[in-house]
N, C-alpha and C positions, 0 to 999 in steps of 0.2 A: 566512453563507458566501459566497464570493467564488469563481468559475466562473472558471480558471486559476492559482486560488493552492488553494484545497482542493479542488478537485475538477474535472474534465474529464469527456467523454464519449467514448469509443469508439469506433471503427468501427462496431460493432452498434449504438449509439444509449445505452449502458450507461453510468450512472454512478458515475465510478471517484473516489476519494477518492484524497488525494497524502499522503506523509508528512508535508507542513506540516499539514493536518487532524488526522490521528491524534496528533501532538503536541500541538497545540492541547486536543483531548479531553484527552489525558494517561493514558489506561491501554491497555493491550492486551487486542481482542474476543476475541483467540485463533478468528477466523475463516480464517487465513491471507490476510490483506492482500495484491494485490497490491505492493503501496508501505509495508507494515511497517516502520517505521522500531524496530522488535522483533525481526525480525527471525524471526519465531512460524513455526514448519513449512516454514522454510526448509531445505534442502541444507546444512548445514556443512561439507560436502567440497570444495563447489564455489566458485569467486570469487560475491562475490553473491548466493548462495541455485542458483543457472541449473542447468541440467543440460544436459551436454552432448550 
């Protein structure tokens, strides 16, 4: 793993995985990803998943 291309850290100090990671893996945790490139318990109503 590669720290700017799969994954960054946070404000909090939190390691956050990027959608090139989750592809990489190849399936969906069905965790609701930040960076879900699945797109998993996202908002469909809204651009993005966002809530306004």
């Amino acid at each position: 793993m590669e720290e700017g291309t799969d994954y960054y850290f946070n404000t909090e100090g939190l390691m956050v995985f990027t959608a090139a990671y989750h592809l990489k893996r190849g399936y969906c945790c069905k965790n609701k990803c930040k960076h879900c490139p699945w797109n998993y318990g996202k908002n469909k109503n809204t651009a993005a998943g966002l809530k306004k």
